[in-house]
Backbone as a chain_set.jsonl record, in Angstrom:
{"seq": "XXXXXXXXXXXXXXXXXXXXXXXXXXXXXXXXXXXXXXXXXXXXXXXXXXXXXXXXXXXXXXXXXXXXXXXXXXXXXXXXXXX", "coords": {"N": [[-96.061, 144.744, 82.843], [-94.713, 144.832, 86.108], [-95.446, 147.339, 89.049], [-93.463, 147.235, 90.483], [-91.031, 146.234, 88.834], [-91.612, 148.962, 87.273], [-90.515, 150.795, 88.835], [-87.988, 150.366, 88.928], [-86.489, 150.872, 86.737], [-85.481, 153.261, 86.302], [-85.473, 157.142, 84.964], [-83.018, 158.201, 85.142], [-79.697, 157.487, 87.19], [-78.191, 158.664, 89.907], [-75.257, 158.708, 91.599], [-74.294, 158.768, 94.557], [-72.753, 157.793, 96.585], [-70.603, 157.237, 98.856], [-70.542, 160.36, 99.258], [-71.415, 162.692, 101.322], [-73.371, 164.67, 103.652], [-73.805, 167.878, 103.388], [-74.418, 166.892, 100.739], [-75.452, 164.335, 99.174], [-78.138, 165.694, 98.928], [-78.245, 168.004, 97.64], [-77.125, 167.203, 95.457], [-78.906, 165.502, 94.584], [-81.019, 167.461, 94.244], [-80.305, 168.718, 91.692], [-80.136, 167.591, 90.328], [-83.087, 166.584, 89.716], [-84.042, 169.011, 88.68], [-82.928, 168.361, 85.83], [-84.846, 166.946, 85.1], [-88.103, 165.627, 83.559], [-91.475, 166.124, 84.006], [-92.581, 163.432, 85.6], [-90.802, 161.612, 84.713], [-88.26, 159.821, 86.233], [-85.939, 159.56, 89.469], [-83.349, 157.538, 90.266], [-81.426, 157.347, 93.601], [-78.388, 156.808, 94.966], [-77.032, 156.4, 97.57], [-74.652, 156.145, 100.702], [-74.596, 157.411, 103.117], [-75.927, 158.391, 106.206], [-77.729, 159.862, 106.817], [-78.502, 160.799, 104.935], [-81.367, 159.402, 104.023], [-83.333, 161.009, 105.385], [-82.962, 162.852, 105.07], [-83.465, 163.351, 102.451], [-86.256, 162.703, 101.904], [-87.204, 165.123, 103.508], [-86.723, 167.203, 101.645], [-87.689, 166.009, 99.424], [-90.689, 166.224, 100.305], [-91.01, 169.321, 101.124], [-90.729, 170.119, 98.121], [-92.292, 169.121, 96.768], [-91.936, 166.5, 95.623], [-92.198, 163.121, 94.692], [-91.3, 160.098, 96.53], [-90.913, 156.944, 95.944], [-89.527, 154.639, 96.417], [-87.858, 153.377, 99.129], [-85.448, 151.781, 99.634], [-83.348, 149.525, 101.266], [-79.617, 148.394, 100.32], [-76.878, 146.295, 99.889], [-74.805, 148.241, 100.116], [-76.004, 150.747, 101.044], [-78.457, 152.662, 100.893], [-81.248, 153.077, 98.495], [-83.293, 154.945, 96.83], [-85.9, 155.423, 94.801], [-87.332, 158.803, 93.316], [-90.022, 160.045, 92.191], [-90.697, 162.988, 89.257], [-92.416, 165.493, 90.523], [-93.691, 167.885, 89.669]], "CA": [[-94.961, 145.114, 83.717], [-95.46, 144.861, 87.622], [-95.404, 148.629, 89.636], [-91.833, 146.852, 91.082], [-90.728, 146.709, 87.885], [-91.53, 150.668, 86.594], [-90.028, 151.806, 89.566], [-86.506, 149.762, 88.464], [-86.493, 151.152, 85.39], [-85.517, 155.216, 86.638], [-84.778, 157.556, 84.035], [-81.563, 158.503, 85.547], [-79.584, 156.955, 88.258], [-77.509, 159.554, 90.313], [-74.503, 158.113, 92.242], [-73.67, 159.816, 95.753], [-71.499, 156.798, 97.331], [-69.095, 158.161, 99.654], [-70.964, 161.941, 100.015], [-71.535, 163.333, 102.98], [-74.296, 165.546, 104.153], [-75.183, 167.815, 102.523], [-73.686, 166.953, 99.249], [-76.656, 164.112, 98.647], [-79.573, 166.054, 99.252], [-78.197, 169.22, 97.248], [-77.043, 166.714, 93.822], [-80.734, 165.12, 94.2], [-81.97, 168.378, 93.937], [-79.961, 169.534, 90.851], [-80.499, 166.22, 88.861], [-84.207, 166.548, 89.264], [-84.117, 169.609, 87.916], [-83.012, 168.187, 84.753], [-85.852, 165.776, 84.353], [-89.179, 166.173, 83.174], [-92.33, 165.715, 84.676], [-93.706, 162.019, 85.386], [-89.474, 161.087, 85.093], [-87.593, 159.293, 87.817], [-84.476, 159.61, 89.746], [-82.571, 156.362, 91.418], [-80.728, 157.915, 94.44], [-77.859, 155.358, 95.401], [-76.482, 156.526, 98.879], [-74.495, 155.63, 101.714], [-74.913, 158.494, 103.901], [-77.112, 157.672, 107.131], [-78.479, 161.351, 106.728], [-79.16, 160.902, 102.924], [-82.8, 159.073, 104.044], [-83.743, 161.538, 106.198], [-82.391, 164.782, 104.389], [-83.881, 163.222, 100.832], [-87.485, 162.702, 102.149], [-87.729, 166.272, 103.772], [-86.347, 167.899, 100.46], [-89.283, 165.684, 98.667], [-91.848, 166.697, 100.213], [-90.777, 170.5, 100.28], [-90.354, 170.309, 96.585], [-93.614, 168.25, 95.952], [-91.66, 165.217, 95.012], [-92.958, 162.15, 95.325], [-90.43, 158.729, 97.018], [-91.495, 156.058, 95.166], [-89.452, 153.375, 97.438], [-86.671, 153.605, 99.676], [-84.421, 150.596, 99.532], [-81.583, 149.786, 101.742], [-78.829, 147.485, 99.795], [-75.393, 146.074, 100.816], [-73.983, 149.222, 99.802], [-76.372, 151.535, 101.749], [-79.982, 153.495, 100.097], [-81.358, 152.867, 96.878], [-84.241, 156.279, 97.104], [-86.459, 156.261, 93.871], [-88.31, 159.926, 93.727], [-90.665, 160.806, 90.673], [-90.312, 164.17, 89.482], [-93.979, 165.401, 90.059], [-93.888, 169.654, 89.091]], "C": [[-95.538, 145.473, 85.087], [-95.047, 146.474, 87.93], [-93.389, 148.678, 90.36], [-91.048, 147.23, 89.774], [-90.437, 148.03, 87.301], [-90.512, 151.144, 87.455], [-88.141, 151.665, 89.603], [-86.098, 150.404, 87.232], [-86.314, 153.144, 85.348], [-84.747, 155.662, 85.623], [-83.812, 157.967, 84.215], [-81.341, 158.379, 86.98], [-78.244, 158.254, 88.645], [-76.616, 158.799, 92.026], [-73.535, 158.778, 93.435], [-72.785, 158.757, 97.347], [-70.282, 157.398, 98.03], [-69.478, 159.478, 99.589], [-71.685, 161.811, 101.057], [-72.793, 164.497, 103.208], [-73.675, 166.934, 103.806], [-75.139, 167.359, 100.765], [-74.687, 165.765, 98.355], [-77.7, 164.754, 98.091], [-79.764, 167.561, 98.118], [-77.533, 168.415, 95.513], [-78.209, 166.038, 93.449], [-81.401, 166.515, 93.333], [-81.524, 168.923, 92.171], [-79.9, 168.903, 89.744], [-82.125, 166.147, 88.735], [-84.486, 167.604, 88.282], [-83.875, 169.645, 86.228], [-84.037, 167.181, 84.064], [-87.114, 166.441, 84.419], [-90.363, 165.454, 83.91], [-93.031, 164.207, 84.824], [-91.581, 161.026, 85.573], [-88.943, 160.443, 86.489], [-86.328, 159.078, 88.317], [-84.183, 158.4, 90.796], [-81.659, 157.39, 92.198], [-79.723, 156.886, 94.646], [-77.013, 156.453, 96.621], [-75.699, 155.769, 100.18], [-74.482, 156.273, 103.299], [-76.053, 158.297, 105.189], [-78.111, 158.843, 107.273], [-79.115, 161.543, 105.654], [-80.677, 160.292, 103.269], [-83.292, 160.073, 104.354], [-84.035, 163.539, 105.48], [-83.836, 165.119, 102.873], [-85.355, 163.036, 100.979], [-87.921, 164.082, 102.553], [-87.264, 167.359, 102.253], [-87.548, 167.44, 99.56], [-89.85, 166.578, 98.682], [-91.747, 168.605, 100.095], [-90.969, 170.805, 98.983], [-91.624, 169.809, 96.023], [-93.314, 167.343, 95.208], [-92.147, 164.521, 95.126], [-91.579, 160.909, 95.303], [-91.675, 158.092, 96.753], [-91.257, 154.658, 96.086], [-88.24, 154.466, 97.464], [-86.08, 152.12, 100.432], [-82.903, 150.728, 100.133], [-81.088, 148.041, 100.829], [-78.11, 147.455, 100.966], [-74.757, 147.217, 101.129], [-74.175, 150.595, 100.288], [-77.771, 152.242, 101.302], [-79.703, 153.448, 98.887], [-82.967, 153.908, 96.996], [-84.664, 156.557, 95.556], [-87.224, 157.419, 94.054], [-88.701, 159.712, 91.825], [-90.954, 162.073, 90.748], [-92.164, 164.561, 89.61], [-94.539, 167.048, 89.18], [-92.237, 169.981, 88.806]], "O": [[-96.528, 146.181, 85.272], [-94.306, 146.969, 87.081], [-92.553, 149.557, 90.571], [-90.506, 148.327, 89.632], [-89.317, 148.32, 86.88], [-89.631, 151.863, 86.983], [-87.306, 152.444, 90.063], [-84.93, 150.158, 86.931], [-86.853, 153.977, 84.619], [-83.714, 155.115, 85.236], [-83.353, 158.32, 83.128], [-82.095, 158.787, 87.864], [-77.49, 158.67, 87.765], [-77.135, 158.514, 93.105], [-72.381, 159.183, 93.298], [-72.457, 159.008, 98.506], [-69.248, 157.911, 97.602], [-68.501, 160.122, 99.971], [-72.409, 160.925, 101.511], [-72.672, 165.324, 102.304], [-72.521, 166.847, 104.226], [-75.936, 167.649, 99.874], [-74.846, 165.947, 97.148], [-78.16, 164.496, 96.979], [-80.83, 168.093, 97.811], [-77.531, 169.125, 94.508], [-78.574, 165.93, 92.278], [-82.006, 166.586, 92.263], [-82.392, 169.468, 91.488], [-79.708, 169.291, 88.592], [-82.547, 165.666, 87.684], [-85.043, 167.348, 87.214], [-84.336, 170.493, 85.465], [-84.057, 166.756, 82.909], [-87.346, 167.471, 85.052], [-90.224, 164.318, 84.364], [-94.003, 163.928, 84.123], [-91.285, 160.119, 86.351], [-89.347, 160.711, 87.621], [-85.554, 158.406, 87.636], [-84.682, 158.327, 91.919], [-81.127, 158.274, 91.526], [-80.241, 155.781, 94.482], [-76.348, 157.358, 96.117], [-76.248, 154.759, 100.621], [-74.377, 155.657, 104.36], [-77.183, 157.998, 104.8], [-79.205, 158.699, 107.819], [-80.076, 162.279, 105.431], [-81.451, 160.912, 102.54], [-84.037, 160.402, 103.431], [-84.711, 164.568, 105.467], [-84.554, 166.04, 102.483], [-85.878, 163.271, 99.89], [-88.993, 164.43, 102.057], [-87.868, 168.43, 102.202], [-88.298, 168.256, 99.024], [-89.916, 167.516, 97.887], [-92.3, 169.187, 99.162], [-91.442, 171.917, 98.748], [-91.961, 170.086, 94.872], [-93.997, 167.079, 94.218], [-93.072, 164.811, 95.884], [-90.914, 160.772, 94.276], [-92.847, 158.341, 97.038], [-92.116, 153.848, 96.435], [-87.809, 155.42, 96.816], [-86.331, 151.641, 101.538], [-81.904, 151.399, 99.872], [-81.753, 147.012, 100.712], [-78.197, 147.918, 102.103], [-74.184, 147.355, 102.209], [-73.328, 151.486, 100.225], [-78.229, 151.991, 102.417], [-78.662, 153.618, 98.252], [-83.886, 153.177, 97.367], [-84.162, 157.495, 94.937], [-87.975, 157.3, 95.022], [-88.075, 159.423, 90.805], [-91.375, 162.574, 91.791], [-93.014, 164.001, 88.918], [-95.458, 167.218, 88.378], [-91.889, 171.088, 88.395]]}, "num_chains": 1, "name": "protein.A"}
């Protein structure tokens, strides 16, 4: 399995289509919390603030963005949970 591959394959995809600042950046945070270490969260966004918000919340947190993918539909933001 290619590294493209793993990173398709997120243990839970969290769907923030039509939220608004801050309402991404604060259901990222409360769905990682339910995953376990090495786990991975798909972000799906349309928010033009959701890149920006969801990378400085990372690194704060000691996440790690895996990719950040724009679709038709607007950000596709894998993070792995790392602590």
């Amino acid at each position: 399995m290619s590294h493209n591959e793993e990173i398709r394959k997120a243990s839970r995809v969290l769907d923030c289509i039509g939220m608004y600042c801050p309402v991404p950046v604060m259901r990222t945070s409360e769905e990682m919390e339910k995953l376990a270490v090495g786990d991975t969260l798909e972000v799906l966004a349309d928010d033009s603030a959701a890149e920006s918000d969801i990378q400085a919340w990372a690194k704060r947190r000691g996440q790690k963005i895996l990719a950040i993918e724009r679709t038709v539909e607007g950000l596709r933001i894998t993070i792995e949970k790392m602590q």
